[in-house]
C-alpha positions in Angstrom: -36.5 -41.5 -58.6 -40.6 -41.9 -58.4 -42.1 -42.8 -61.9 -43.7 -39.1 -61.9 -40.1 -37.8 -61.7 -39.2 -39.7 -64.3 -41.9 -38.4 -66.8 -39.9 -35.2 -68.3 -37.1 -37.2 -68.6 -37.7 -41.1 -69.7 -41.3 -40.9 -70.5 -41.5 -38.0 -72.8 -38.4 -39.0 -74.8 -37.4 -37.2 -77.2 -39.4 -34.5 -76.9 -38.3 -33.9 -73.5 -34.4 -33.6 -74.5 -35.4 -31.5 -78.0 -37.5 -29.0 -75.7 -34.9 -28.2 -73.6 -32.3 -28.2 -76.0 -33.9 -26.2 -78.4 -33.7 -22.8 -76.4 -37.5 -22.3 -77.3 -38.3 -21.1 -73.5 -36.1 -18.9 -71.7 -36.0 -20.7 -69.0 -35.3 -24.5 -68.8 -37.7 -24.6 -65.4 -40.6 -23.4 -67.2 -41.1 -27.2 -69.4 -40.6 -29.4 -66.4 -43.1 -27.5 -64.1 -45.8 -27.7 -67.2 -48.5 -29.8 -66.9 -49.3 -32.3 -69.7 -53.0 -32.3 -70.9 -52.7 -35.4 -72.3 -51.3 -39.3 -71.6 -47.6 -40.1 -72.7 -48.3 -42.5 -75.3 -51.0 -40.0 -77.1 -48.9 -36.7 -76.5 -45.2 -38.7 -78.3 -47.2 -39.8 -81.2 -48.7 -36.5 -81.7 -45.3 -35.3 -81.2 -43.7 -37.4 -83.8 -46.7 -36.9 -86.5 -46.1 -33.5 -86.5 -42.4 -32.8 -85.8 -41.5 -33.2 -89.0 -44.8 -31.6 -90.9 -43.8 -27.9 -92.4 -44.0 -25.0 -90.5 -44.0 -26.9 -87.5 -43.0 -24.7 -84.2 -42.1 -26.6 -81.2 -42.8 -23.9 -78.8 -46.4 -23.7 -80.2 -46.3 -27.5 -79.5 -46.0 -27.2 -76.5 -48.0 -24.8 -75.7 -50.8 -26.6 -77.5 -49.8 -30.1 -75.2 -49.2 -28.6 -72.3 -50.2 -26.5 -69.5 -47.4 -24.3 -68.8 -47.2 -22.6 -65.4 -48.2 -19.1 -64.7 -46.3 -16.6 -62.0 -49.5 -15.1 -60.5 -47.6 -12.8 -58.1 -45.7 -10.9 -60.8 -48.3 -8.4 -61.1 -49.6 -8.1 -58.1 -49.4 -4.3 -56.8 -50.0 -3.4 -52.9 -52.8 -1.0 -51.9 -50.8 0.1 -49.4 -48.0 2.6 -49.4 -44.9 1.0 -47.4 -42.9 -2.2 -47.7 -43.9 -4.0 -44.6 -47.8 -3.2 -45.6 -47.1 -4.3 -48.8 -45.8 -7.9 -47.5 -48.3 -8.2 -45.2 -50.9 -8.4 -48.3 -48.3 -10.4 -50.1 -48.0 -13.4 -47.7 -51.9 -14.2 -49.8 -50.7 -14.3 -52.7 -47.8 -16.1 -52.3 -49.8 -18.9 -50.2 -50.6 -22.0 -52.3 -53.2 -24.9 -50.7 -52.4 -28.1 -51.0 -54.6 -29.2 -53.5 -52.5 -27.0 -56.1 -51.0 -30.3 -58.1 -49.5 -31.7 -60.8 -47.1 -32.5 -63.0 -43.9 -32.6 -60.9 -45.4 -30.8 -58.1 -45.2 -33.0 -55.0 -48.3 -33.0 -53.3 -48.3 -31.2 -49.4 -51.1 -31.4 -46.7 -51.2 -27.7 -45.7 -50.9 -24.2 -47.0 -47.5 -22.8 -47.6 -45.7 -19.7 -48.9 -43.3 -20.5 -52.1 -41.0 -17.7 -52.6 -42.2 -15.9 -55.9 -41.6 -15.6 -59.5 -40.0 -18.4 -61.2 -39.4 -20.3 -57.8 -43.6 -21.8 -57.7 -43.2 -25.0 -54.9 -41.7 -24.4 -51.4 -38.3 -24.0 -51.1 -36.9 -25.5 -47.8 -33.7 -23.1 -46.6 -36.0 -19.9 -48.1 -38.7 -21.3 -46.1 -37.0 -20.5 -42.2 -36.2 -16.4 -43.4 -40.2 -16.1 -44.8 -41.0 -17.4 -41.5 -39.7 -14.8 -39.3 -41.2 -13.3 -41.2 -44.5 -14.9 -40.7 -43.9 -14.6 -37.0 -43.9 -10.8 -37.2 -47.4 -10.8 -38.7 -48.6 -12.9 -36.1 -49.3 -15.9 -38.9 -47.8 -18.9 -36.7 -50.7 -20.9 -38.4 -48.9 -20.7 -41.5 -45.2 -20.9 -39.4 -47.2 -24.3 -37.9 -48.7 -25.8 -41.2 -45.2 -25.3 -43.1 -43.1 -27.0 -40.7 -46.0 -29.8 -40.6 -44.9 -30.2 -44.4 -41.6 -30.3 -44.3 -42.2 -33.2 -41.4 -44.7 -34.9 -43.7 -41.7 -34.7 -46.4 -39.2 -36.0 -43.4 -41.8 -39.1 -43.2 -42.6 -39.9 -46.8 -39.6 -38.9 -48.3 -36.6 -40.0 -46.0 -35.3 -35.8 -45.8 -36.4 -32.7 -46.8 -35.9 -32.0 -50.7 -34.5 -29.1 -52.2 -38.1 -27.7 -53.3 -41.2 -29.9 -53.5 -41.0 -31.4 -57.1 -39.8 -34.8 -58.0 -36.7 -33.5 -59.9 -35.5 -32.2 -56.8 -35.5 -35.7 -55.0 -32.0 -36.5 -54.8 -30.5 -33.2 -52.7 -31.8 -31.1 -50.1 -30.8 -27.7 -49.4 -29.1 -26.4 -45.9 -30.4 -28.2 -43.3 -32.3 -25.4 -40.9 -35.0 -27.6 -39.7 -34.0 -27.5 -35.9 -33.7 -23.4 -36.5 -37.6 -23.6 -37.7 -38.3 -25.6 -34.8 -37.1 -22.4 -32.2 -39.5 -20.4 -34.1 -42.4 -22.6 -32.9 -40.4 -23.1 -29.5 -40.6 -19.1 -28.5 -44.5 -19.7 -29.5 -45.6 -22.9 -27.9 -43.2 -24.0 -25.7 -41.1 -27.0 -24.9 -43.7 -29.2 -26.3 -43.2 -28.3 -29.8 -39.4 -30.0 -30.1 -40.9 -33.6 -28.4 -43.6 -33.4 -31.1 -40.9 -33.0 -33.7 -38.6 -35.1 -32.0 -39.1 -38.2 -34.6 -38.5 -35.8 -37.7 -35.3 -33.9 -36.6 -33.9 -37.6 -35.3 -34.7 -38.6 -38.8 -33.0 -35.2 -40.4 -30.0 -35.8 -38.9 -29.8 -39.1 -39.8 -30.1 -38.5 -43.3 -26.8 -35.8 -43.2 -25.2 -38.5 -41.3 -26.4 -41.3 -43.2 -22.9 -43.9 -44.0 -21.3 -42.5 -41.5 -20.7 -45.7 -39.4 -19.1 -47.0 -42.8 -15.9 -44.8 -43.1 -12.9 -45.9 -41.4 -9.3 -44.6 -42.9 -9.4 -46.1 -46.4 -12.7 -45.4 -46.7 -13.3 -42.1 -45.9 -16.3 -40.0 -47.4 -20.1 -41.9 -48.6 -22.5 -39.4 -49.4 -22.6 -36.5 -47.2 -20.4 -37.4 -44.7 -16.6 -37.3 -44.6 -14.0 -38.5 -42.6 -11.2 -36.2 -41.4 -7.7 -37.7 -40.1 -8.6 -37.5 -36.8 -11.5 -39.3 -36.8 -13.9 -36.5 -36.6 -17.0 -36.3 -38.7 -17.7 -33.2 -41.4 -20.5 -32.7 -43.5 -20.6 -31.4 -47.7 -22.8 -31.4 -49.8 -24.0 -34.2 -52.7 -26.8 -35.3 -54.7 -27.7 -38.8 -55.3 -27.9 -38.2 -59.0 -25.1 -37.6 -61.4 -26.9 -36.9 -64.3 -28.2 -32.8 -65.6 -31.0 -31.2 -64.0 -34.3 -31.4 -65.5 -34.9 -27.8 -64.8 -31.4 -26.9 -66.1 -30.9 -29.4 -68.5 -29.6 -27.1 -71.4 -26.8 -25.2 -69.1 -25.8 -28.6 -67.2 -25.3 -30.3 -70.6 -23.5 -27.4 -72.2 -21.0 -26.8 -69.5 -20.4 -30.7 -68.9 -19.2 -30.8 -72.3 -17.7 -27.7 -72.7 -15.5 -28.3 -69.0 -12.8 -31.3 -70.6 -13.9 -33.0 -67.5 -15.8 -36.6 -67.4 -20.0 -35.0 -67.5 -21.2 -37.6 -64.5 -18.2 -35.6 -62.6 -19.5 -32.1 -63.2 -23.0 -33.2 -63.1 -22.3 -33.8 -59.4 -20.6 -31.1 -58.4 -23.4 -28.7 -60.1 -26.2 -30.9 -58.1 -24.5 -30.4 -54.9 -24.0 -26.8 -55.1 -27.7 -26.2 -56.0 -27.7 -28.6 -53.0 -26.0 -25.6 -50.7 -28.2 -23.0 -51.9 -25.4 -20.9 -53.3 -26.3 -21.8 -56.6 -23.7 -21.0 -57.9 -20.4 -19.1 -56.3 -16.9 -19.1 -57.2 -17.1 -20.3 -53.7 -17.9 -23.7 -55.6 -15.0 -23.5 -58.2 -11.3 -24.8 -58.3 -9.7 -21.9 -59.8 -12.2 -19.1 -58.2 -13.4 -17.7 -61.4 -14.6 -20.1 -63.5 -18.2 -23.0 -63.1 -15.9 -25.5 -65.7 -13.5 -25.8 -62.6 -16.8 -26.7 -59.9 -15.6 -28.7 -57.2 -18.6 -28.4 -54.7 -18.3 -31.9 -53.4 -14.6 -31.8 -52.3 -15.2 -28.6 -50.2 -16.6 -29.5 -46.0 -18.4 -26.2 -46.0 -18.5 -24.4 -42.8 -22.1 -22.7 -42.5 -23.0 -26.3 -43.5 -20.9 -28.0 -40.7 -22.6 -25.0 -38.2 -26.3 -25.7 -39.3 -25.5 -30.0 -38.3 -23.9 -28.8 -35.0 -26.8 -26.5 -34.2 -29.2 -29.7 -35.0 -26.9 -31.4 -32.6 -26.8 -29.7 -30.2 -30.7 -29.1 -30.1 -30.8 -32.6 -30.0 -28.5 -33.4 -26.9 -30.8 -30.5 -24.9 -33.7 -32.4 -25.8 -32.4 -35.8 -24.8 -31.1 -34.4 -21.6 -34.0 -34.5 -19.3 -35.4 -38.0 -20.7 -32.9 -39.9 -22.5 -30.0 -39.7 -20.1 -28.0 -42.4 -22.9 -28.5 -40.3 -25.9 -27.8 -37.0 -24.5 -24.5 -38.3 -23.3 -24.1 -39.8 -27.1 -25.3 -36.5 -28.7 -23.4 -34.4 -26.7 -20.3 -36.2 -27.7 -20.7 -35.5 -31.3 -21.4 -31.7 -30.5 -18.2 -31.5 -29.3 -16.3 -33.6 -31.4 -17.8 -31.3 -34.5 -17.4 -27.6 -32.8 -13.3 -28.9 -32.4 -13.6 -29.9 -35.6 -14.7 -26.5 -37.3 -12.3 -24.9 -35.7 -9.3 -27.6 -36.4 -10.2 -27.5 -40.1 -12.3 -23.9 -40.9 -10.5 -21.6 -38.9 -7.1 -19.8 -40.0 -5.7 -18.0 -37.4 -3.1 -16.0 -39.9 -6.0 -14.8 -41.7 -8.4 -14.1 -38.9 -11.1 -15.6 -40.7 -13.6 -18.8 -41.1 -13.3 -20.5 -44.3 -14.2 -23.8 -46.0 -11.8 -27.1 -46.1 -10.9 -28.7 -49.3 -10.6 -32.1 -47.7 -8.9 -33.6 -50.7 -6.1 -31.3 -51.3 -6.4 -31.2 -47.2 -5.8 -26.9 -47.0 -8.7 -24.4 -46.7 -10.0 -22.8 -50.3 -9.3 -19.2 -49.3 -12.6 -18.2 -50.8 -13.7 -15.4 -48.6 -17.3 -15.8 -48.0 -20.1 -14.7 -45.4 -20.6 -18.5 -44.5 -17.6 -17.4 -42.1 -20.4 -15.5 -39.8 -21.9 -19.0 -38.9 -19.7 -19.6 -35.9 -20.8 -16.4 -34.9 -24.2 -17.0 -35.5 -24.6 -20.6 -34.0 -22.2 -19.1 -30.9 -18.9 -21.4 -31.1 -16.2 -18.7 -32.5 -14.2 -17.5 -29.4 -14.4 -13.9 -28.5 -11.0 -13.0 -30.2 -12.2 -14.6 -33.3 -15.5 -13.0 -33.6 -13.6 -9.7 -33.7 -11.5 -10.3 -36.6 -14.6 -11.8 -38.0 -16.1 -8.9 -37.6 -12.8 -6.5 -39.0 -12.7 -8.4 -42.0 -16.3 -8.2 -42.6 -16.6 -4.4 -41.6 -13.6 -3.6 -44.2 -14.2 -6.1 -47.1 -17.9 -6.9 -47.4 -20.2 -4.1 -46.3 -21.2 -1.8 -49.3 -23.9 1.2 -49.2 -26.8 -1.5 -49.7 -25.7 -4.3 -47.4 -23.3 -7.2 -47.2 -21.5 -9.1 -50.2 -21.8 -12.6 -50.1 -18.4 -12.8 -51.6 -15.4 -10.5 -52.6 -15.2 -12.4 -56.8 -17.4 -10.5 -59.7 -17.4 -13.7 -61.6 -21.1 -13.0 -62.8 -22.7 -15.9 -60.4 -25.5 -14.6 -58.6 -24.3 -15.6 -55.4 -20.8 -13.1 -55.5 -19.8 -9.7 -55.8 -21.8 -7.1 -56.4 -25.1 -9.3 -54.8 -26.7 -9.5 -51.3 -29.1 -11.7 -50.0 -31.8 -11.8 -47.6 -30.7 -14.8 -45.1 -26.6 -14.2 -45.0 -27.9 -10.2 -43.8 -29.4 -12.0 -41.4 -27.3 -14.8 -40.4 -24.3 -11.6 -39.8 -26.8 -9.7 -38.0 -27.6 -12.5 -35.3 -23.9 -13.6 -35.3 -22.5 -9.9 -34.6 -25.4 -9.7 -32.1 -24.0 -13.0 -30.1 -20.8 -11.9 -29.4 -20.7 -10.5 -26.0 -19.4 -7.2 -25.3 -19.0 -7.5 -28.9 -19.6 -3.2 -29.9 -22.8 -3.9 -32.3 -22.6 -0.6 -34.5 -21.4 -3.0 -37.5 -24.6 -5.7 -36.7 -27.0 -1.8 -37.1 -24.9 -0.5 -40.1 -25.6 -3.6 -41.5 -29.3 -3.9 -40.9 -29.8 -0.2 -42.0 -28.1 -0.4 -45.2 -30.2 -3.6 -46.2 -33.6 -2.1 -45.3 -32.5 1.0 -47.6 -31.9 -1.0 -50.4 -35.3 -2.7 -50.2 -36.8 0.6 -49.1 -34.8 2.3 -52.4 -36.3 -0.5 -54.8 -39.5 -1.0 -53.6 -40.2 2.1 -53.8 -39.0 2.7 -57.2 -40.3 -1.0 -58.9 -43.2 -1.6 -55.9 -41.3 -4.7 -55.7 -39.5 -6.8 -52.7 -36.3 -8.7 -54.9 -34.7 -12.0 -54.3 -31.7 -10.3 -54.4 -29.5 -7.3 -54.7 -26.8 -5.2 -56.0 -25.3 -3.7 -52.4 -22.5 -2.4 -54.1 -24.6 0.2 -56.4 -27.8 1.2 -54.9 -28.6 2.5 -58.5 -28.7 -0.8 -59.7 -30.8 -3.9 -59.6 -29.0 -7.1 -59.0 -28.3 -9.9 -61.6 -26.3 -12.4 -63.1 -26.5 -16.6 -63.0 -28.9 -18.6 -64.5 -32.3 -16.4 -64.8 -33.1 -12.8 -64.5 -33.7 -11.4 -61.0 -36.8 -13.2 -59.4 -39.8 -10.9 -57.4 -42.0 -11.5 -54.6 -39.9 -12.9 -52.9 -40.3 -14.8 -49.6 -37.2 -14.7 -47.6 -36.7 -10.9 -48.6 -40.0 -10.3 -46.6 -39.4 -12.4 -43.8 -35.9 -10.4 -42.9 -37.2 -7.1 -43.9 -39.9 -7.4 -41.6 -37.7 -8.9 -39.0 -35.1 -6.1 -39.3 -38.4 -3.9 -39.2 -39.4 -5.4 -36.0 -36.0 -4.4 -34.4 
């Protein structure tokens, strides 16, 4: 962790833990993104002169000490009438320059888009859906600049974090990298992926980073685990075992709440944030409750399709110049597609699921990560169709697709959608040849309603919605429902394109 990370949570001891314990901001993020007007050593013995003075009030403290961060896009109103207009004056406001620093904030050399709301740094999964995005409104310079980050992250960092602040340093988020490249491929040409070359080599090694270690006693280091017969699966982890800064209240209060050793469900909480899905029953042992997380014992399969994609880009790059690589490459492309379907497929269920590689049986969570093999082109023909059944029966809703069948009030299950998985099924229905597409339109149709419905009604684009009541706005999880909001745009505008 870089001594900047460590500011909120060493450094400004005890004023760090008594902020975020004390509930005095809604929202846990807002402290850690704050920026202090003042050195350490002046700002803690201010602190402690006054703490215990009468009528002191911490959050006036704070907002004395500190410059707190301010959600510039929440008010913004379009001039023009539609949704696609509106975006296209949104992608400004949403733009930050690189010289916007501080605090936490790590420091990029270009312009990027950050998703909106709460969510002020770039975000690296979000990032690919605002660029289609971005591609429709012919802003490839921005597409360019973005990816030009996330390789100067790649080459100072060691991977791509989560979002660009220090106390996101010890996860990333799913690894669509190679997918951003393809944007700039259908652009520019072959020459874009022997630019990147260096940065995707050193992606992949950072997902596959101890795997040379693991033999059949030793079978898991970091993100890479060792299945029975000998073939390599990705989960996901984070380096640190300890609560988030920028949920430090709800990580401690669960910890201690769960019966469960903390540095345990510290970990499993970092690695779902690490997925994205933050959080799903997906993530929990019993299906219903966050005490019973278990993200790092589930080899998740839209995971395990986003490493074989990157492989596989890899081996077609190799091929024509690297004749030793490409053979090596190629080899682990295979060895991983036989590998998601070994351990992710269930043929009496007709559907893709994750693997719980420590009770060694699938979770029988039925999620939309099951359209990744459809949407990365390895599910067979007859297993895209029941795909497809199960999705066509259980998930769509009048406003879209579920991201899972559970109300457990998680943000990522029932009754939400979201942007990138109506996507993700879209594409993946659209792969499957002869495959009768009515189900990919219904589905892209019912999403743009839903935006359509609430935009026009809030003259908002949402980070997420409720596709089961069109009536309703989306919620649950760990803060309200976030406008702006990057990856919404990007699909919507996609789907518009269409």
């Amino acid at each position: 962790m870089s001594q900047s990370s460590l500011f909120f949570m060493e450094s400004l001891s005890p004023l760090y833990e008594d902020v975020q314990t004390s509930a005095c901001f809604s929202d846990s993020k807002l402290f850690v993104d704050s920026i202090p007007l003042t050195d350490t050593e002046t700002l803690l013995a201010k602190y402690a002169e006054e703490k215990h003075k009468k009528g002191f009030d911490l959050k006036t403290f704070v907002q004395t000490h500190f410059q707190l961060p301010q959600e510039t896009d929440n008010g913004f109103q379009a001039t023009q009438p539609t949704a696609a207009e509106h975006i296209g004056e949104l992608w400004e406001v949403l733009t930050r320059k690189p010289a916007e620093t501080g605090g936490t904030l790590l420091p990029l050399p270009n312009d990027y888009v950050v998703p909106g709301g709460r969510f002020r740094e770039v975000y690296y999964w979000d990032s690919y859906f605002t660029m289609l995005g971005l591609q429709i409104s012919g802003r490839m310079d921005l597409v360019e600049k973005m990816i030009d980050n996330f390789s100067y992250l790649i080459d100072t960092v060691g991977f791509i974090p989560n979002g660009n602040r220090t106390y996101y340093l010890g996860r990333s988020q799913p690894p669509f990298f190679a997918l951003m490249l393809t944007i700039l491929l259908e652009e520019k040409g072959e020459e874009t992926l022997w630019k990147y070359l260096p940065q995707l080599e050193k992606e992949y090694a950072f997902w596959m980073d101890g795997a040379e270690q693991l033999d059949e006693q030793y079978t898991a280091h970091r993100r890479v685990v060792r299945m029975p017969d000998g073939s390599l699966l990705n989960r996901y982890w984070d380096d640190k075992a300890i609560p988030r800064p920028e949920a430090f209240h709800e990580d401690t209060r669960l910890a201690a709440a769960s019966g469960r050793p903390p540095e345990e469900v510290y970990r499993h909480i970092r690695a779902a944030a690490e997925s994205g899905w933050d959080f799903s029953s997906r993530w929990f042992k019993d299906g219903k409750n966050m005490s019973t997380i278990q993200t790092t014992d589930i080899l998740p399969v839209d995971l395990n399709c986003l490493i074989l994609f990157m492989e596989t880009l890899l081996s077609s790059i190799y091929e024509k110049k690297e004749p030793g690589k490409f053979k090596d490459m190629l080899s682990k492309a295979i060895q991983r597609k036989k590998a998601i379907q070994d351990y992710c497929w269930d043929e009496t269920k007709g559907f893709y699921f994750d693997y719980h590689f420590k009770d060694k049986k699938h979770t029988d969570a039925y999620t939309l990560a099951a359209l990744f093999p459809l949407f990365i082109s390895i599910a067979e023909y007859d297993q895209s169709i029941l795909v497809a059944k199960k999705v066509e029966e259980w998930f769509l809703k009048p406003g879209g697709l579920l991201t899972t069948l559970s109300a457990t009030g998680q943000q990522w299950d029932a009754p939400n959608g979201w942007a990138p998985l109506q996507w993700i099924a879209y594409k993946g229905l659209n792969r499957v040849p002869y495959l009768h597409c009515d189900l990919a339109q219904k589905i892209r149709e019912n999403w743009m309603q839903t935006n359509e419905k609430v935009y026009a009604a809030t003259g908002k684009m949402m980070e997420k919605y409720n596709v089961t009541d069109k009536e309703s706005l989306a919620g649950g999880g760990e803060y309200p429902n976030q406008d702006g909001f990057g990856w919404t745009n990007g699909v919507y505008l996609k789907f518009h394109s269409l």
